[in-house]
ROSE-4610 file (N, C-alpha, C; in Angstrom, 1 decimal, always signed):
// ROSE-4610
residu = [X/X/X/X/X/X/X/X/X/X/X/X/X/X/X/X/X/X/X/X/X/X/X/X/X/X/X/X/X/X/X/X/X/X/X/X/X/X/X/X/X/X/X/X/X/X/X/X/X/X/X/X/X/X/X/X/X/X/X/X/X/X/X/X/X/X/X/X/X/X/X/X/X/X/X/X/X/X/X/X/X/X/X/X/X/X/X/X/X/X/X/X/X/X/X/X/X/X/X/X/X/X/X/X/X/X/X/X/X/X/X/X/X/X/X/X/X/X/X/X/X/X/X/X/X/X/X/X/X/X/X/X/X/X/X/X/X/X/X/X/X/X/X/X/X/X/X/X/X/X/X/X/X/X/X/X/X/X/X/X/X/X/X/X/X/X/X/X/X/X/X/X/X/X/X/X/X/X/X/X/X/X/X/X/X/X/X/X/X]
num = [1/1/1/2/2/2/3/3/3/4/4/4/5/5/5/6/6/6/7/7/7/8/8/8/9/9/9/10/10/10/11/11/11/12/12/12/13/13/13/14/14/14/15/15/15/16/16/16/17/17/17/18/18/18/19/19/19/20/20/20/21/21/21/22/22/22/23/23/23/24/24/24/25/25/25/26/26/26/27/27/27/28/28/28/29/29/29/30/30/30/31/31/31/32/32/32/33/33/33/34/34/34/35/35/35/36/36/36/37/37/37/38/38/38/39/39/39/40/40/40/41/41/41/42/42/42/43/43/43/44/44/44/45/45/45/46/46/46/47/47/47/48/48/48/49/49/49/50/50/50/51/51/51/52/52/52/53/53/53/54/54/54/55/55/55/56/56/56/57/57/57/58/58/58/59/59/59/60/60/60/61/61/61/62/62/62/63/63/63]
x = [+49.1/+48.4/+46.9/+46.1/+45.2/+44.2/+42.8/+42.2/+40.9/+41.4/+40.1/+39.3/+38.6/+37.4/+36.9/+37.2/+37.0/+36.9/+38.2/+37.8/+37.0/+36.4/+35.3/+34.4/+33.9/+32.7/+32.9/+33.9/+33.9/+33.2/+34.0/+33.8/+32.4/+31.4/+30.2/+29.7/+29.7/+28.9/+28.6/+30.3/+30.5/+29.8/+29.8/+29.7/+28.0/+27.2/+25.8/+25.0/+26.5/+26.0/+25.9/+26.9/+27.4/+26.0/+25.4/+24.5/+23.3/+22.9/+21.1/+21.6/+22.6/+22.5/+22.5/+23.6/+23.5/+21.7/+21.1/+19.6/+19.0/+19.2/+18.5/+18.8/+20.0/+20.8/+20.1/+19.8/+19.4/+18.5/+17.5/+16.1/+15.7/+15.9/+15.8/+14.2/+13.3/+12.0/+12.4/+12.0/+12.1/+11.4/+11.8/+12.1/+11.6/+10.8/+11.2/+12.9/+13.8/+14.6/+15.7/+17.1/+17.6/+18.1/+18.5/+19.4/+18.4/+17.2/+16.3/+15.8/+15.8/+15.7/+16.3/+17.8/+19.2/+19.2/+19.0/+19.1/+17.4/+16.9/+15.5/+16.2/+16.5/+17.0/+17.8/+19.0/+19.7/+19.0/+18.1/+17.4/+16.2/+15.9/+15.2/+14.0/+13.8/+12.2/+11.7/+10.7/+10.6/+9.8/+9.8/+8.6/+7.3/+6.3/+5.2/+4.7/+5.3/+5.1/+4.1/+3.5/+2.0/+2.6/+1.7/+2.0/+1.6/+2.3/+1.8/+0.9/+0.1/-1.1/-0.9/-0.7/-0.2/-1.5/-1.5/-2.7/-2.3/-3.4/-3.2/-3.1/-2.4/-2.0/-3.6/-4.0/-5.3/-6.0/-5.8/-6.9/-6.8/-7.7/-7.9/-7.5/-6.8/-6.6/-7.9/-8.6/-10.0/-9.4/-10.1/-9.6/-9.7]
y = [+6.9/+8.2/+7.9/+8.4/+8.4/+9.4/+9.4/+10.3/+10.9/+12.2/+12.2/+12.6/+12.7/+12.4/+11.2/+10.0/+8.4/+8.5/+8.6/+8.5/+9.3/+10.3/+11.1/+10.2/+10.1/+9.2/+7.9/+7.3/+6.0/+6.0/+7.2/+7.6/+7.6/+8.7/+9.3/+7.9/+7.1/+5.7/+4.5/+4.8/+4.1/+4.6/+5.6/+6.4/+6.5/+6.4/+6.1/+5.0/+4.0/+2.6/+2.4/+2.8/+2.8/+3.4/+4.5/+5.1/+4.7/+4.0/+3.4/+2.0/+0.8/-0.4/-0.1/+0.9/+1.2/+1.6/+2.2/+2.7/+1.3/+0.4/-0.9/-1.7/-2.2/-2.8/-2.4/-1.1/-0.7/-0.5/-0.5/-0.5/+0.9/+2.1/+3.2/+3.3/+3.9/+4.5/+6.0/+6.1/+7.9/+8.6/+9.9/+10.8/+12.1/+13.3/+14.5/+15.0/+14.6/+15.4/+15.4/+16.1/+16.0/+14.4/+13.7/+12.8/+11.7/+11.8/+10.8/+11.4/+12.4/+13.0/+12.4/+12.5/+12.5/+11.0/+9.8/+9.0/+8.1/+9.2/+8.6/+9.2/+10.1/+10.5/+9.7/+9.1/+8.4/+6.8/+6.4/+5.0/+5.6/+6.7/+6.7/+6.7/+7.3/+7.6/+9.1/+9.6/+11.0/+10.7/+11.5/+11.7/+12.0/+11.8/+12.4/+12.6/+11.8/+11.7/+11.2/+11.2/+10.6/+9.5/+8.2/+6.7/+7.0/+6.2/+6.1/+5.3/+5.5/+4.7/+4.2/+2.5/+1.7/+1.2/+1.8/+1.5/+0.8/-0.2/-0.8/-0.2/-0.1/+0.4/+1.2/+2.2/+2.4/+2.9/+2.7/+3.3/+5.0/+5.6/+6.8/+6.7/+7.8/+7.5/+8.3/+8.7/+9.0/+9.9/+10.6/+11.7/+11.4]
z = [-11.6/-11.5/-11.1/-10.0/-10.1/-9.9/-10.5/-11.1/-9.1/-9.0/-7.7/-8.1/-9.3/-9.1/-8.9/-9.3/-9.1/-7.9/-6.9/-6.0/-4.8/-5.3/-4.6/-4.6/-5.8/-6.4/-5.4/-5.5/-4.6/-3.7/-2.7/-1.7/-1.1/-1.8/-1.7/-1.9/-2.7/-3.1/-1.6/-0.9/+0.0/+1.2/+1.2/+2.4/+2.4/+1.2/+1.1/+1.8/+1.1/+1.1/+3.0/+3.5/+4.9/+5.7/+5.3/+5.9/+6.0/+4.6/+4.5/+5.1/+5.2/+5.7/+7.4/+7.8/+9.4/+9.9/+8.9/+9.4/+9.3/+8.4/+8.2/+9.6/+9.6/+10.4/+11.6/+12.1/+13.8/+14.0/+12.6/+12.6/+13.1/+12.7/+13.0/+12.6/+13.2/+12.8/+12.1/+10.7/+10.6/+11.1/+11.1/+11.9/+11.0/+11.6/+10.9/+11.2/+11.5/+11.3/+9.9/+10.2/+8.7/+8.4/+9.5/+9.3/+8.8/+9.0/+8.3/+7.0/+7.1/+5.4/+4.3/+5.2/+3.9/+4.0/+4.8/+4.5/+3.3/+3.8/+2.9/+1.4/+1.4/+0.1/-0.3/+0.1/-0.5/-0.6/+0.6/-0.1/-1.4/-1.6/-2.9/-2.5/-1.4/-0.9/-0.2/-0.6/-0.4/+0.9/+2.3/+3.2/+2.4/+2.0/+2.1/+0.6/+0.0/-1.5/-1.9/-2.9/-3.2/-4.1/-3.7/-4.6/-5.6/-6.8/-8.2/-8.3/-9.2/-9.7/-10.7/-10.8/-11.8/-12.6/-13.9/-14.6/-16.0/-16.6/-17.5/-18.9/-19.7/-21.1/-21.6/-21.8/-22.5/-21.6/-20.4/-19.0/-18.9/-18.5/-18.2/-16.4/-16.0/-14.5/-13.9/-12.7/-12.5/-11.2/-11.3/-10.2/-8.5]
């Protein structure tokens, strides 16, 4: 017996994994369009997002 949710999940994981190594692999420059969105989304990067500021334990951050 097997359960489809498992393998949906599989699926989407593979099909992720498939998408951000082909953009690596061909060296794609991003893009405004969707397909560089959805792949930035799935490597875990937003267009236009502001960097964090890594500060030492006790520091006030300064505007």
């Amino acid at each position: 017996m097997r359960l489809d949710g498992i393998d949906l999940a599989r699926f989407a994981a593979f099909a992720g994994m498939v998408l951000v190594n082909v953009r690596i692999a061909a060296q794609v420059t991003p893009g405004a369009d969707i397909y560089s969105s959805l792949t930035s989304l799935l490597e875990g990067r937003r267009q236009g997002a502001p960097r964090l500021q890594h500060l030492p334990p006790g520091a006030a951050p300064t505007a």
